[in-house]
N, C-alpha and C positions, 0 to 999 in steps of 0.2 A: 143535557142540551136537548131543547124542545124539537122532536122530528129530524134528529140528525139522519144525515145518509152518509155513509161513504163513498170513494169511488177511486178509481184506478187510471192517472192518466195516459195510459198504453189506452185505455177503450174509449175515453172522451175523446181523443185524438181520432178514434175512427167515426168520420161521416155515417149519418144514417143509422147507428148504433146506439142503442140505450142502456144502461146500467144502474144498478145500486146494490148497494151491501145494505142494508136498511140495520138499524142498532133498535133494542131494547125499549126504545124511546117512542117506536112506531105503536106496540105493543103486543101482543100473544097474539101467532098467526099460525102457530103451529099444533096448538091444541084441539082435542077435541073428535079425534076419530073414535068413531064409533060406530059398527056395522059398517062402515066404511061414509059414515055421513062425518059433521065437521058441526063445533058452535058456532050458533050464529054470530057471536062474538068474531071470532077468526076471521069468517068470513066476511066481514064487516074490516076489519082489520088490512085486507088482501083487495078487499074493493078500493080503498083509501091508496093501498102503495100500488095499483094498477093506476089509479088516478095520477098518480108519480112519473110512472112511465108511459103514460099517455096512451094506452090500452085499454081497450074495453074490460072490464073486470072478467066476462066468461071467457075471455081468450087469452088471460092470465092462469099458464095450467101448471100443477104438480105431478109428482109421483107420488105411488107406496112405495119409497124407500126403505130397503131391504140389505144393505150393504152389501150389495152386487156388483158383478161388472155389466148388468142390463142396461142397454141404451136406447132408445125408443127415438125413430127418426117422424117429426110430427109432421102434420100434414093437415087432420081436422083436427077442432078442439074437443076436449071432452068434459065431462062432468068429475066435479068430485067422487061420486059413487062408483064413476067410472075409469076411474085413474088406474094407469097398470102400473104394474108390481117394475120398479127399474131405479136404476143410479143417477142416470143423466137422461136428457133431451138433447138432440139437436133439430136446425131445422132452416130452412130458407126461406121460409114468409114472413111478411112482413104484416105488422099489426100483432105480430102472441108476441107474448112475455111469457121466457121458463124460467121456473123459480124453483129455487130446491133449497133444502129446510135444513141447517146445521146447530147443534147445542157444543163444539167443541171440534168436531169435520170440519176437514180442510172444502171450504163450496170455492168450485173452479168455473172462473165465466172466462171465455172460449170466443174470440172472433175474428173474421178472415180477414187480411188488410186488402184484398182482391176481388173478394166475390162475396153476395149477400149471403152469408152463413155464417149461424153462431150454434154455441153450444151452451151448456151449463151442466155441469157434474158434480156432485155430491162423494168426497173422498176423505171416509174414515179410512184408517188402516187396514182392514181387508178388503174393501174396496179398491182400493188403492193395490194393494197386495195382487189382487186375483184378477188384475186389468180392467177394471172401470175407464182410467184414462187411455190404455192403449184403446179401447172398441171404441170409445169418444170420439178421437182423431180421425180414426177411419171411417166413422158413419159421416163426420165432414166433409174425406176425402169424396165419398162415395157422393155429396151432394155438389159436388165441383171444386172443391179447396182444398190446393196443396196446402200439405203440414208446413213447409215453410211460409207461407203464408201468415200463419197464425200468430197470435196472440194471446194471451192467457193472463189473466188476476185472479191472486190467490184473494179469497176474505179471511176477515176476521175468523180464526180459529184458536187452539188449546197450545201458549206457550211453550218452548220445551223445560224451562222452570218448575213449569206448572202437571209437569207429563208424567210424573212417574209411572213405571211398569214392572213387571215379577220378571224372575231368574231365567224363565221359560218364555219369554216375548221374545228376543231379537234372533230367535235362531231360524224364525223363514225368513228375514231377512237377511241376514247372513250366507243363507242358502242359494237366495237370489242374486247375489252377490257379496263378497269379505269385504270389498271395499265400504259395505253400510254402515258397517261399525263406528264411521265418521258422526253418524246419527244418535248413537247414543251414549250419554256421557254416566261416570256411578253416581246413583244416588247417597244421601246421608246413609239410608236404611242399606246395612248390607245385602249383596246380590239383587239388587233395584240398579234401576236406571232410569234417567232423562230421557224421552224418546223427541228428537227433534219432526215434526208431522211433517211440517209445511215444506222443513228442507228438501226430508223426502218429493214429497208431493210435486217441488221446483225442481228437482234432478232427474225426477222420470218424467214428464213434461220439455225439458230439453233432451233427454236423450230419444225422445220420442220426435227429435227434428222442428218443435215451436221455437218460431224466431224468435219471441218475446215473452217472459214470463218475470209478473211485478208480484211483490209480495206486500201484502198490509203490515204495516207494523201492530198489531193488536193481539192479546192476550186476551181470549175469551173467560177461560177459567180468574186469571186474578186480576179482572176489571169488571166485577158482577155490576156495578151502574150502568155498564152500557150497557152491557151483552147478557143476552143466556146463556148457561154452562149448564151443561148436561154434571159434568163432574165436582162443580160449586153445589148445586143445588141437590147433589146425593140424594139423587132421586126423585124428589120431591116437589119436582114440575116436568110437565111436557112438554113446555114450550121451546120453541124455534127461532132461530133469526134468521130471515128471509133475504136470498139475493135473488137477482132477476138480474136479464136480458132481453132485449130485446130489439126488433128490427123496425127501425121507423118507415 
């Protein structure tokens, strides 16, 4: 489908608010780091879904996503070359668009139903794991928005079908709680399992006090026409699917 977007309506519901889950179809937006520069291709790419969200393309900012729990509360824009090392944005201006780059991550857009503030976080499984979304919330809190308040859409990520993991995966989460075990289920291959992401990703998000948390129905890994899949393409791309937020 020619320049599909997606979208979540918990966040078209919110006034003043912008979104997209952007698919496969926009094209390679995540390729291309190099010394910390970008192809021009990409950036060509990112000008196009700025144009989406009705932003200036320089005030459509990234991170270097590091699978952190770093959250970076913005304020000016920066450059590419300039981008820090982090998981998420948050932020209360209006005019930037954050966007954060997922190939199978759970990407989580974040907004207040009370006060201009959004978010957007980038949650692999240690991310996720080592509280990316807990410091999320709080850096929101800290910019005027209670956790109740909020709202959250998971994007397009890595099915649990599609999840297998080793013998030796589920025992920090098991750690962090017995009750995770609900997350994952045995795989065919002995001592494998299904690792359910995004459930995860919805149950710490609610127990984290978000009023609202919608999930995509979409399978990254086994719907390669849309999407990029980091673990379809075994390796053998770099690219990203891009969601963004932003505050009109």
């Amino acid at each position: 489908m020619p320049d599909e977007v997606l979208s979540a309506d918990i966040l078209d519901a919110r006034e003043g608010v912008r979104h997209a889950f952007f698919t496969k179809a926009w094209g390679g937006a995540g390729a291309g780091f190099a010394d910390h520069g970008m192809l021009q291709d990409a950036l060509l790419v990112r000008a196009r879904m700025a144009g989406h969200l009705r932003v200036a393309p320089e005030r459509f900012l990234f991170c270097r996503q590091i699978h952190s729990s770093n959250v970076v509360t913005v304020g000016d824009v920066w450059t590419a070359h300039d981008s820090p090392k982090a998981d998420a944005m948050v932020t209360d201006q209006s005019g930037i668009a954050l966007g954060v780059l997922t190939a199978d991550c759970v990407p989580v857009l974040l907004a207040s139903l009370e006060m201009p503030v959004i978010g957007a976080a980038h949650a692999g499984w240690r991310g996720a794991l080592c509280g990316v979304l807990e410091h999320t919330v709080e850096a929101m809190e800290k910019l005027g928005a209670s956790r109740q308040s909020l709202c959250a859409a998971l994007g397009p990520c890595i099915g649990q079908k599609s999840y297998e993991v080793g013998p030796e995966f589920p025992a920090p989460f098991l750690a962090e709680n017995p009750l995770h075990d609900k997350f994952f289920k045995p795989a065919f291959k002995s001592d494998h399992y299904l690792f359910d992401l995004s459930g995860y990703v919805a149950e710490k998000l609610r127990g984290l006090g978000v009023a609202s948390v919608a999930m995509t129905p979409a399978d990254t890994c086994a719907e390669p026409d849309r999407f990029f899949s980091y673990r379809y393409s075994t390796l053998r791309t770099e690219e990203r699917l891009v969601s963004a937020i932003a505050l009109a």
